[in-house]
N, C-alpha and C positions, 0 to 999 in steps of 0.2 A: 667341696672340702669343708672340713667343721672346724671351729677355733674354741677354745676353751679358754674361758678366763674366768678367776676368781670376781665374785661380784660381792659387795656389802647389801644390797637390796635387788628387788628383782623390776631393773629399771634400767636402760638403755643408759638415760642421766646418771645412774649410781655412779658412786669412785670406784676404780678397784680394789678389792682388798690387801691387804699390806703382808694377809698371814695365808699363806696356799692353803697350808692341813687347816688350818678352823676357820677357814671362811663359811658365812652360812651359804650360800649358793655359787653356783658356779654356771655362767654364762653358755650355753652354747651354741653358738652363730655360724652356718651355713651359708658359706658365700655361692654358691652355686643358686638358692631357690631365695637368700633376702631373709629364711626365718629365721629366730631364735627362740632358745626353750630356757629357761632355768631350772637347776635340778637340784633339789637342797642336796646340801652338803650333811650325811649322815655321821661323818667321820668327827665332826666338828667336836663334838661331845665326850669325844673318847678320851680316856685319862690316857695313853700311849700309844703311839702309833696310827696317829692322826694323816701323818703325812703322807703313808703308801696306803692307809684307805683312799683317803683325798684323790691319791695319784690312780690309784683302783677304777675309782669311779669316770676319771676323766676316758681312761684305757676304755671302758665298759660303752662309754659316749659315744664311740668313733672317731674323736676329734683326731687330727692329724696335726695340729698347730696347740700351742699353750702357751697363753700370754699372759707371764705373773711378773710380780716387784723382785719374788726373792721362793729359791726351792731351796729344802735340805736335801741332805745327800742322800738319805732311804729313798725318799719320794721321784729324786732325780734320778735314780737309777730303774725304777719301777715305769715312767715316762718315757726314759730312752732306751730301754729295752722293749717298748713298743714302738719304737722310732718313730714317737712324735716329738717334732722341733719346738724347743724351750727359746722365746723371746722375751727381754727385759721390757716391762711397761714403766709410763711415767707417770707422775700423782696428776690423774685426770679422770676424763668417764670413762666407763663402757666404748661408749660411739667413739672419742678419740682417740683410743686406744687402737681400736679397731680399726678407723679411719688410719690411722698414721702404719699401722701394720701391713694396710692394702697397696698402703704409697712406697712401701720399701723402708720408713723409716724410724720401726726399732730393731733396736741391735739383739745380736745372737744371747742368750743369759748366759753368760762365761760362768758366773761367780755362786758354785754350789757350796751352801753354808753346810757345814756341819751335824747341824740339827738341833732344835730346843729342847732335846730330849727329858719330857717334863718339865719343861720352863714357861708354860703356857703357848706352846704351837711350833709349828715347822711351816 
């Protein structure tokens, strides 16, 4: 199975990033085989409609899991319409994200924001 998480660098140590649509890469972690890839975030860039590129690209990954701080609602519906599960991360790394995800211990992302629509991100 593949997990997709927003990264600020392309570092296992990195934090996650805070913004889904402008993060510059996005983690993807392959629990089956141990690898992971980073794949710039092309979307980051975009004056609008950041968020379902964003959400585009993870779709395009295969991940089947996505572990962000906070989605908007365009990008949350472009996700779950590929029925991959949105889980809340906490201000940590990569690894413990990931680690705490393996153990059962973050929660579902309840909380679709609306969207920054043109306010610097989604």
């Amino acid at each position: 199975m593949k997990i997709a998480v927003p990264a600020d660098d392309r570092s296992m140590e990195s934090n996650v990033c805070i913004s889904f649509g402008r993060t510059p890469y996005f983690l993807i972690y392959d629990t089956e085989t141990g690898e992971s890839a980073f794949l710039e975030n092309t979307a980051a860039e975009k004056h609008c409609g950041a968020g379902i590129a964003a959400a585009q690209t993870v779709v395009d990954s295969g991940a089947a899991v996505l572990l962000t701080p906070r989605c908007g609602e365009n990008a949350a519906e472009v996700i779950q319409a590929a029925n991959i599960k949105l889980f809340k991360t906490f201000n940590g790394s990569l690894q413990d994200n990931l680690d705490a995800y393996q153990e059962g211990k973050l929660p579902v992302l309840q909380e679709i924001h609306a969207g920054l629509h043109g306010h610097g991100g989604n």
